[in-house]
N, C-alpha and C positions, 0 to 999 in steps of 0.2 A: 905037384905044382900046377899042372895041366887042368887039375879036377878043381882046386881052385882057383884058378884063370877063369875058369868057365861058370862056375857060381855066381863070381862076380860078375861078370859077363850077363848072366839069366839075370840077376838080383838089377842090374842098370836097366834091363831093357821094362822090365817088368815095372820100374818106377816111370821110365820114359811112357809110358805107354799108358799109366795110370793116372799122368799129371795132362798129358792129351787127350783121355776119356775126358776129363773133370772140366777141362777147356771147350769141347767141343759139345759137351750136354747145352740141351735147350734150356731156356729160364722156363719155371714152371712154376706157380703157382695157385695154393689151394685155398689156404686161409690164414688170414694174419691182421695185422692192425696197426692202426694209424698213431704215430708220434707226435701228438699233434702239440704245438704252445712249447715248441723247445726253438727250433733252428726259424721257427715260422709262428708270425703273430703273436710274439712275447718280448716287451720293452726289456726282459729279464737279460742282464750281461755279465761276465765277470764268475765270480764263483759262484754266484745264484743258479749262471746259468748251466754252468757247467756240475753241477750237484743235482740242478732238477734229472734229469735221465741220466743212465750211468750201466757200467756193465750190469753189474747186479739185477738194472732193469732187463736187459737182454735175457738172460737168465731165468728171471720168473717167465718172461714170454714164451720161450721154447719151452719152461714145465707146464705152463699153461695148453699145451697142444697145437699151437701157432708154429708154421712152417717159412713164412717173411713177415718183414712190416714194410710200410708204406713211410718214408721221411721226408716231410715236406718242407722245406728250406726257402727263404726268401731273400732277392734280389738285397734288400738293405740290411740285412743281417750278413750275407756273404760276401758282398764286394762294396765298397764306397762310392761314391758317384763318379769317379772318372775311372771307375771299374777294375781296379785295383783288389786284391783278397784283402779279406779279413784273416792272418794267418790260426788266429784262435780258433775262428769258427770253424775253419777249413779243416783245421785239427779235430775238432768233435766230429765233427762229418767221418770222417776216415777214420776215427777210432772206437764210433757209434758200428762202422761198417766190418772191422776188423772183430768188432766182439762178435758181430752177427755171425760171419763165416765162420769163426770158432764152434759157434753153438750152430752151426750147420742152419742158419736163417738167410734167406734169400732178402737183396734189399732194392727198393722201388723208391731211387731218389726222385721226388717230386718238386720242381722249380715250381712252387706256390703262389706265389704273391710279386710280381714288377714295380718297378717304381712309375712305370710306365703302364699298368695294364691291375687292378685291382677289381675281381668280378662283379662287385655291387659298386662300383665309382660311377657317377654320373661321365667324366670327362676318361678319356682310355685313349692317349697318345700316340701308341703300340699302333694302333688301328690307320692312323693318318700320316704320320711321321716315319719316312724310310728310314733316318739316323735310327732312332729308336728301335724298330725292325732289325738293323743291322746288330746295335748293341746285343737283341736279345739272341741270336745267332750268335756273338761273341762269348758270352756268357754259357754257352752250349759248347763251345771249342775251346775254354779255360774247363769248364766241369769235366768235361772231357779227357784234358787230357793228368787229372786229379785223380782217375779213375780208370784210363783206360789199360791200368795194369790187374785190374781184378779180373776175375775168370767170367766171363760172359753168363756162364748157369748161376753166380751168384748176384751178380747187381745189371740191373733194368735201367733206363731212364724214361723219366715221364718229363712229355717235350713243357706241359705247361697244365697247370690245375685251373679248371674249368672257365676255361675260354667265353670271351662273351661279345661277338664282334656283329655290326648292323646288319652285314651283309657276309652267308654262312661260307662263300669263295674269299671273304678276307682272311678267317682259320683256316681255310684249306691252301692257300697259296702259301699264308707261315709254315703250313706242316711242312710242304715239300722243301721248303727253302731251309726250313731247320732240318729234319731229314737229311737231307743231303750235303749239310754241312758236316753231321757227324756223322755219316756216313764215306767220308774222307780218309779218314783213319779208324774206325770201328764197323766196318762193314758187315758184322754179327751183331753187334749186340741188339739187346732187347729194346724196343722203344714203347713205351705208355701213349698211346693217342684216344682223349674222347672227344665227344661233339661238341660243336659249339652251344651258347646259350648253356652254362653252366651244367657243361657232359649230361643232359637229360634224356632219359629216353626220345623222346620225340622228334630231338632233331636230327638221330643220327642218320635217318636214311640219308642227309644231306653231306655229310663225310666222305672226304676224297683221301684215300691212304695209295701212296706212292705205289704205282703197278709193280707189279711183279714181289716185292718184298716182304720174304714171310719170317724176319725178325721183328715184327710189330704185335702187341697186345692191345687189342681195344677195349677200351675203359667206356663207363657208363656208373653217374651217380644214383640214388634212391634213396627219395626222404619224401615218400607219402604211404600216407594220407598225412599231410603235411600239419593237420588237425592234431593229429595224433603227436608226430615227430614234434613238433616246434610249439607243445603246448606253452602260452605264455612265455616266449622266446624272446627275450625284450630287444634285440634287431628287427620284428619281424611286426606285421601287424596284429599280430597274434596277443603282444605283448601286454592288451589290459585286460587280455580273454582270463578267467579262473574258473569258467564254467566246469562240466561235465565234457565227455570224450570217452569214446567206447570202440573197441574191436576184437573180434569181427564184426560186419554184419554194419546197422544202421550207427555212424557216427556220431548224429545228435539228434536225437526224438525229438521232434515238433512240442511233444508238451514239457521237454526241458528248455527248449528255447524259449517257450511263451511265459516261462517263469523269472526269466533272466533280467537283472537289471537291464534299462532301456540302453543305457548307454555300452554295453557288453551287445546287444543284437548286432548292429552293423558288420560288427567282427567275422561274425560266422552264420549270418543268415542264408551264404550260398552252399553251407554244408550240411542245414537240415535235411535228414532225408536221404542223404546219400549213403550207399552199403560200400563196404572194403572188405573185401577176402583174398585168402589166397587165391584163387582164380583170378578175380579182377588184378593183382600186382602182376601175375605171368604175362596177361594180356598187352597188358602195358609194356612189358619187354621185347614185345616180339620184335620191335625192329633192328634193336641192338641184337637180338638172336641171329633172326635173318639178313645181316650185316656179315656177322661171323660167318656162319653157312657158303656166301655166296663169296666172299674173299678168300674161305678156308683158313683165318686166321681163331685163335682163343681167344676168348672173350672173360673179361673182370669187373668185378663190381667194386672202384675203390672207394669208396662213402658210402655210408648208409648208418641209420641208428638214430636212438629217439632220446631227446633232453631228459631230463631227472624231474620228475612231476607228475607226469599222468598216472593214473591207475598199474601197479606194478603189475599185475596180472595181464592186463589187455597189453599192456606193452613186452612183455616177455612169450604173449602169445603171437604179434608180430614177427619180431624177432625170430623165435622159432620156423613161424614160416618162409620168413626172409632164407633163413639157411638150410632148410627140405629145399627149396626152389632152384639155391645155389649150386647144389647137389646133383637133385634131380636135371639138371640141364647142364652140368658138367663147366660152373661156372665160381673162377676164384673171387676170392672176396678180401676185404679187411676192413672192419668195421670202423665209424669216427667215434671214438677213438682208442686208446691204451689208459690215460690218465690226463687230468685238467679239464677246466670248464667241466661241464654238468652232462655231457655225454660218455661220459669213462668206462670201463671195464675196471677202474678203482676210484672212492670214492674223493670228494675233496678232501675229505680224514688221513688220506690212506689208505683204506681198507679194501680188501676184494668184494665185488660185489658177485658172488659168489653164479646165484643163478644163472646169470646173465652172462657170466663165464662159460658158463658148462654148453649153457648154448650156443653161444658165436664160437667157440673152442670144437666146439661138434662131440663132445663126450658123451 
């Protein structure tokens, strides 16, 4: 009886102690990919929406060699305007999240899109209106507490997808003020923070992340040689461009331009001439590098990837170096995005786009 008193005994403590390793691990991410046109920027509701992603797609993600995804979810899709849940959507959220920890995926909910705060909107509310301010702080303490029963190693939160504010102290004051809201009750977990002006390399030396706290991940996007990424991108002014585009090395040769219809020059006359290699894209990271470094926080690339058009070869040569880079600098990534729209890892068909797997997957 004594002998097994004590098994049971061994056998409790040994679970107690396994379910406290699994709480206390840091969030860690390598490589994974973006959800993108499900919970964020898709009119789709109802059984449309809830068929477009699904466990199964979890599934192919982890055999695909993907370790989290990135889920971007938006303000009108989650709560109604006097900030109330949507309890459907709230449900996919959390069952998107539950398939993920099943299949051992770490997950990076990303508050995407405000009603208050949309990256390319001329007017941004967020910015000038404390109500507003405060709403999106509320909206952190309802997500919050949606979540604050998963294990800290499996789900992240990213405070906001790429911030676009006149003055780079007006995202920095949000960070703190959001920060420390959920830090209230989550004082571990993980938080996503990038730069302002749409997380770019270049603004981050201007990023103020709350002292002392080293449950933070800083994020930084990448979409150049933007020539390349957003060939004919019809948001973009790219969009009457169908010339030529080429990488590495010189983007548009002078005697393809001079052959161009007239009205195609304007578009791309300030990228004759210019080279892009791997060397030139590291250069450009330095400051988000040297960010990391000097805070001694990890550093992620959550965006990056090129639309469906250009030359498949220069583009999966890209690609390729995007994730030697990611690598070599000991930096997680997840590409935009999993499936929809014309930047996928599947096509609009369905179908695996196979190479272009094998590379952002790292096989």
């Amino acid at each position: 009886m004594k002998t097994l008193s004590f098994l049971m005994l061994t056998i409790f403590l040994l679970a107690c102690q396994s379910k406290s390793t699994i709480v206390k691990e840091k969030f860690t991410v390598k490589k994974g990919t973006n959800i993108a046109h499900w919970l964020s920027q898709s009119r789709s509701r109802g059984a449309e929406r809830a068929t477009f992603f699904t466990k199964a797609d979890v599934e192919s993600i982890a055999a695909m060699g993907f370790d989290h995804i990135r889920l971007p979810i938006d303000e009108e899709q989650m709560w109604n305007e006097k900030g109330e849940r949507y309890d459907d959507a709230f449900q996919l959220m959390t069952d998107c999240i539950d398939w993920c920890i099943e299949k051992n995926l770490r997950v990076i909910v990303d508050l995407h899109i405000l009603r208050s705060h949309h990256f390319n909107a001329e007017v941004k509310p967020l910015w000038t209106d404390p109500a507003e301010q405060e709403k999106f702080y509320n909206l952190w303490r309802d997500l919050s507490k949606a979540m604050i029963n998963y294990p800290n190693s499996m789900v992240a939160y990213e405070l906001m997808n790429e911030a676009v504010a006149d003055d780079p102290e007006q995202w920095n004051n949000l960070v703190a003020n959001a920060v420390q809201a959920i830090r209230k009750t989550e004082p571990e977990r993980t938080i996503v923070i990038g730069s302002n002006k749409w997380q770019q390399v270049q603004t981050f030396d201007e990023l103020k992340i709350p002292t002392g706290d080293k449950n933070i991940l800083l994020s930084f996007h990448f979409y150049e040689p933007f020539l390349l990424t957003h060939w004919i991108a019809g948001w973009t002014n790219l969009k009457g461009y169908t010339g030529p585009v080429h990488y590495p090395d010189t983007s548009l040769h002078q005697a393809e331009f001079d052959t161009l219809p007239q009205e195609m020059k304007p578009l791309v006359e300030n990228w004759v001439g210019k080279s892009f290699n791997k060397t030139w894209i590291l250069e450009q990271w330095q400051k988000p590098i040297q960010k990391s470094k000097e805070l001694g926080l990890p550093l992620y690339c959550g965006e990056f990837g090129v639309i469906t058009g250009p030359p498949q070869e220069d583009m999966l040569r890209w690609y390729q170096d995007m994730i030697d880079l990611f690598e070599e600098n000991g930096i997680g990534y997840a590409n935009w995005n999993y499936k929809s729209g014309s930047f996928g890892l599947i096509d609009e068909k369905g179908e695996n786009r196979n190479k272009l797997i094998d590379i952002v997957s790292g096989k």
